[in-house]
N, C-alpha and C positions, 0 to 999 in steps of 0.2 A: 632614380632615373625615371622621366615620365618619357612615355612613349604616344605620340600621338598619328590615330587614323586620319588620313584628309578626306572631306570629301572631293568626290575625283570632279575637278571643271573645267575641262575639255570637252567641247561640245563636237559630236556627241556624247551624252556621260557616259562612261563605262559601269558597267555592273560588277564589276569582278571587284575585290576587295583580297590587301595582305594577309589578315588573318580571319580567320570564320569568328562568331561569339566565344566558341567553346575554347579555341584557340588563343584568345586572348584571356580568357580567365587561367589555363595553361599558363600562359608566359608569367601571369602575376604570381602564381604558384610555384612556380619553379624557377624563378629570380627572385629572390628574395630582394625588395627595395625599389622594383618597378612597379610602376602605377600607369596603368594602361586606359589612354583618353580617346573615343571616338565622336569623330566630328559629325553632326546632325543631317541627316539624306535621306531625300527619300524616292532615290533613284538605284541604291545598292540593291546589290540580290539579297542581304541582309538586312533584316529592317531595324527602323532604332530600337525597337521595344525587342526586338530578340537579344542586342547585346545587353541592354537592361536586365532581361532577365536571366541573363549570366553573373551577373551582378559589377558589368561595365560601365563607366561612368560615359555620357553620352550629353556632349557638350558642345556649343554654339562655337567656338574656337577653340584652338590647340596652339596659340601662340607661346603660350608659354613652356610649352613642350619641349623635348633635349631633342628627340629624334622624330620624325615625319616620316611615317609612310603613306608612298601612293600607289598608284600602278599607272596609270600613263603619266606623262608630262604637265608638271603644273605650270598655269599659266605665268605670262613672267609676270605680272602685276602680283601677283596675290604669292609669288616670293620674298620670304622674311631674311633679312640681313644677318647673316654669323650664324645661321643654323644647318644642324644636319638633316639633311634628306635623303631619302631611297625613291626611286621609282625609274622606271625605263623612261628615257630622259633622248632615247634616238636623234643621240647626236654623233655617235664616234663613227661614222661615215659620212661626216659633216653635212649631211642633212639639211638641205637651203633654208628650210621653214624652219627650222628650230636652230637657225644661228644666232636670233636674238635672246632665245634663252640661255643658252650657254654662256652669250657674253653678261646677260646682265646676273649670272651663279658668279663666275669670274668678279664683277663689277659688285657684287654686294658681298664676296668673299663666304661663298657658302660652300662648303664641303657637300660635294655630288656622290652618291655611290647609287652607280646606276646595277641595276639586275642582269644587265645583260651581260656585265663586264665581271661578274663572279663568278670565278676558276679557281681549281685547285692547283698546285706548287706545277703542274704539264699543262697548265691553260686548258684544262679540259672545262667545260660550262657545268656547273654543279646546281642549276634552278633554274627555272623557266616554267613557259604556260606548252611549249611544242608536244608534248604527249598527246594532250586537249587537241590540240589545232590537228593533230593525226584522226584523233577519234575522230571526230565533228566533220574534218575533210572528206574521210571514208565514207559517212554516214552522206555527207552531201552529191557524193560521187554516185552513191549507189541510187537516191532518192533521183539522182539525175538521169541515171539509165532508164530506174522505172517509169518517168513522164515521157522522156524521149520515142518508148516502144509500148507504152499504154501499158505495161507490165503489172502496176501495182501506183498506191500512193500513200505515200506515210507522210506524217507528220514533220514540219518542218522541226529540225533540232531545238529552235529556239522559241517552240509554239512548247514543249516540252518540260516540266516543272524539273528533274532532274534528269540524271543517266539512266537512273532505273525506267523512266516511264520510258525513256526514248528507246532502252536495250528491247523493251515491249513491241513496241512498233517494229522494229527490225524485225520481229516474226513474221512481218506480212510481206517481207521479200523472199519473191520467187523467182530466181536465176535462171536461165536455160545455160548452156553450158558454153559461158562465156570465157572467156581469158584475160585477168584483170595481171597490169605490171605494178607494182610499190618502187619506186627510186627509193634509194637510201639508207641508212644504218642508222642514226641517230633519234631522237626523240622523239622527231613528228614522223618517223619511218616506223617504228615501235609501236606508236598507237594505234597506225593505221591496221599492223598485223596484227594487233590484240585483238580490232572488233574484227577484224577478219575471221580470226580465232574461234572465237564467240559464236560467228556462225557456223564452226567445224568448216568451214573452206578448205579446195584441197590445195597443198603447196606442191608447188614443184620447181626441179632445178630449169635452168637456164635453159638447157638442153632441151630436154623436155616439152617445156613448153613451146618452143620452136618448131619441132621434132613430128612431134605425134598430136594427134586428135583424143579429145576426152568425152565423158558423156555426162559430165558436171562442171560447175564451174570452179576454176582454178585460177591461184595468182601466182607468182614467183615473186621473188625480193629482188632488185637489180643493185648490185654497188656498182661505185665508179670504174672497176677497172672492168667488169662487163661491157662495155657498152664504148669502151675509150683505148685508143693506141694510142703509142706514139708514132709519130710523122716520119720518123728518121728508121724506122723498124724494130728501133731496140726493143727489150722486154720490159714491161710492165713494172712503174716502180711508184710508188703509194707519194713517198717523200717529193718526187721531180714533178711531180703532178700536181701536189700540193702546192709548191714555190713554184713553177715554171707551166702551168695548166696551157698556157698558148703552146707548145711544146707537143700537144696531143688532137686528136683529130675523131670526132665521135663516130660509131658503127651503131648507132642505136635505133637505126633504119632495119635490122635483121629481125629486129622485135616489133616492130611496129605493121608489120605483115601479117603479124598471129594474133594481136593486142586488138582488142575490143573497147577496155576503160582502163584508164593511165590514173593513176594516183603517186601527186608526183611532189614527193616529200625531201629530196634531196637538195642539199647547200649548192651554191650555182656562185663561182667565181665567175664576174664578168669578164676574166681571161679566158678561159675555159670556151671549150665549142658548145654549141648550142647545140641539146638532145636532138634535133632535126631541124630542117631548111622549111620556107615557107612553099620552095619546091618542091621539096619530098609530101608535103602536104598533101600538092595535087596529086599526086602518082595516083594511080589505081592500085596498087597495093597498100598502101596507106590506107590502114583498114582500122584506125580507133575512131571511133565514134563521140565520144565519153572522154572529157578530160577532166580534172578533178586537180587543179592546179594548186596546193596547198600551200608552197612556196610564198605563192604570189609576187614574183617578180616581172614587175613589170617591162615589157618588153626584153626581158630575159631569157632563159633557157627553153622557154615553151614558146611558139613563136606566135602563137594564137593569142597569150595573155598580152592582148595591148591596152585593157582595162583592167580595173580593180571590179569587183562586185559588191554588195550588201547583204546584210543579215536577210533582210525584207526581201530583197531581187537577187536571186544568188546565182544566176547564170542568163549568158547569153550566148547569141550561136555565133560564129567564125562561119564564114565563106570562104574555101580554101582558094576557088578559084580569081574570086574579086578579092578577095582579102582584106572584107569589110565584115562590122558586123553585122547580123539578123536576129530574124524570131530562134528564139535556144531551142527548138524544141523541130525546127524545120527538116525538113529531109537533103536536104541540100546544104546542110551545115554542121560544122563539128558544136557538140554542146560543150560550154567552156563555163565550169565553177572558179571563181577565184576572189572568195571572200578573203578578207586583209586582216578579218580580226576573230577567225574562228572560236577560240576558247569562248568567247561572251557570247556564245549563244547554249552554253553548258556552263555560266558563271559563277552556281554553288559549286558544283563539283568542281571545276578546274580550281578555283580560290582553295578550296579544302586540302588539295593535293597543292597549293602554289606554296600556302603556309606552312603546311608542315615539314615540305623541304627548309623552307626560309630559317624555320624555329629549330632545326636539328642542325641545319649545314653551316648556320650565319650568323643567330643569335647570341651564340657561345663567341664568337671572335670581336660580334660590339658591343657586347655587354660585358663580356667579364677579360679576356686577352686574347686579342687578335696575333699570338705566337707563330703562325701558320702565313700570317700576310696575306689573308683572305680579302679581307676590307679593304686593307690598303691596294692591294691589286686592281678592285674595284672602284678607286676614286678620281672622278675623273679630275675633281678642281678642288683645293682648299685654299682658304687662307689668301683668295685672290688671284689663285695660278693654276696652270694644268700640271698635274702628277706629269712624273718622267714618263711614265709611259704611255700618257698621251698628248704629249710635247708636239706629235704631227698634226694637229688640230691648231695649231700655234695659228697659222693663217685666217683659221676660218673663225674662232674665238675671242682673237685681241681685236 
């Protein structure tokens, strides 16, 4: 089995990579019969002479290759006919711009297994970079308080060689005793609490932070039914919310009186109400300053994110009252982070932790039996056709 690295060409290139060096002489070790080929870059966060000197074979093409890995979307030109590929492929919410890659995976009959579409037997997601996009989001939130109030200035995350230099920097923030929200439970809510963690931050419940006054700074963790009823009175039920999210009406206005900086990591169904109004904006209680929109959905759940951001320019300011944007940093405007592609600005570390889910969770079902329907669960096209289950894409593919 050879397995070949792409180099990533989507402009801009991404830095991140499947597997790190050390990772790929791993997989040759412990597959016995794989032979692992990377393709020549010199835009990774890995360089060629590092997997070289793992004793990586590091080569001009990977055509001949069984399996292709990438991480963002390869272009549709430099797609090979009858091969398997991996890479986030952001199409299964048919995605305008990438309806011509789809069709021409379909049209050259390439088996697609995209990353995003890997669950186990409850569709729960078993891989991803969201941990990273928590860390790096927090770290950009906080970087963002400290310019907005002259606080401090750390280093941008992606001016940073790893997580260690950048957990360094983080020593030079000084908080007054603000009140920070985390939306969410899952991956990118996780990391945000870890580097929280890391700086001994104090937690507290809902209540709480509502409630009383502190003399440090504090976050809570907010889930969905914090902050959401239903319309009709009933109680609070996780399932109806999930299938029926129009059904529910948000209160997340109670929080946004005591909230100083919103780090806001939570899945946002476009049924679902929106965390607040561009109304509630104006209020004078409307007291967050700091948004840190890690999501980044745009014109979604934050009513502020009507742009995307950059690594390079990573916030700009809302105007609640014009409801334009400005300077990020003005007194007269909320400051709004919502970079698109946080992991790549920590893209050894995220890669390091991306691979070694990939190599325990994923490896074992396409390399030796996929018994479990892990792969198969994750394909979106073979053979010239979309998998059953993702037959509703039928419109946007054929």
């Amino acid at each position: 089995m050879k397995i070949g690295i792409l180099e990533e060409g989507k402009t801009p290139a991404d830095k991140r990579v499947p597997f790190t060096p050390e990772q790929c002489r791993a997989i040759e070790q412990g597959f016995p019969g794989t032979k692992v080929y990377v393709q020549k870059s010199d835009v990774r966060c890995f360089s060629n002479d590092e997997y070289q000197k793992q004793g990586i074979a590091v080569v001009e093409n990977v055509d001949d290759c069984d399996i292709l890995f990438g991480v963002k979307e390869v272009p549709k030109d430099k797609l090979i006919a009858g091969k398997k590929y991996m890479f986030f492929s952001h199409t299964i919410k048919k995605q305008a711009h990438n309806k011509k890659l789809i069709q021409d995976v379909i049209k050259k009959k390439i088996q697609l297994i995209d990353y995003e579409c890997l669950v186990d037997a409850e569709y729960n997601r078993i891989i991803g970079f969201g941990h990273y996009a928590g860390i790096v989001g927090t770290y950009n939130g906080l970087m963002g308080y400290g310019l907005k109030y002259n606080l401090y200035d750390i280093k941008p995350a992606h001016l940073c060689r790893d997580r260690r230099e950048m957990m360094i920097e983080l020593q030079k923030v000084r908080l007054p005793n603000i009140k920070i929200i985390v939306t969410g439970n899952g991956r990118v809510a996780n990391g945000a609490i870890e580097l929280l963690g890391a700086m001994q931050m104090r937690r507290v419940t809902p209540f709480e932070f509502v409630k009383y006054s502190f003399r440090e700074p504090t976050y809570v963790q907010l889930h969905s039914n914090n902050y959401n009823e239903a319309t009709d009175g009933s109680g609070w039920n996780l399932q109806t919310f999930y299938k029926q999210p129009q059904k529910f009406r948000s209160t997340f206005s109670k929080y946004t009186k005591a909230c100083d900086l919103l780090l806001h990591c939570s899945y946002w169904n476009p049924q679902a109400p929106k965390l607040f109004t561009k109304e509630e904006m104006r209020s004078h209680d409307f007291h967050i300053s700091v948004i840190a929109d890690i999501t980044c959905d745009i014109d979604g759940s934050i009513p502020s994110t009507t742009q995307s951001t950059t690594i390079e320019n990573k916030f700009f300011g809302y105007n609640p009252m014009t409801e334009e944007t400005a300077e990020p940093f003005d007194n007269s405007t909320i400051t709004v982070m919502a970079v698109d592609n946080l992991p790549c600005e920590l893209p050894r570390d995220a890669s390091e932790d991306f691979g070694k889910e990939l190599i325990e969770k994923v490896l074992p079902a396409l390399l030796i039996s996929d018994s479990e329907g892990i792969v198969e669960r994750a394909t979106i096209a073979k053979d010239g056709k979309l998998n059953p289950r993702f037959e509703y894409l039928a419109d946007y593919a054929y």
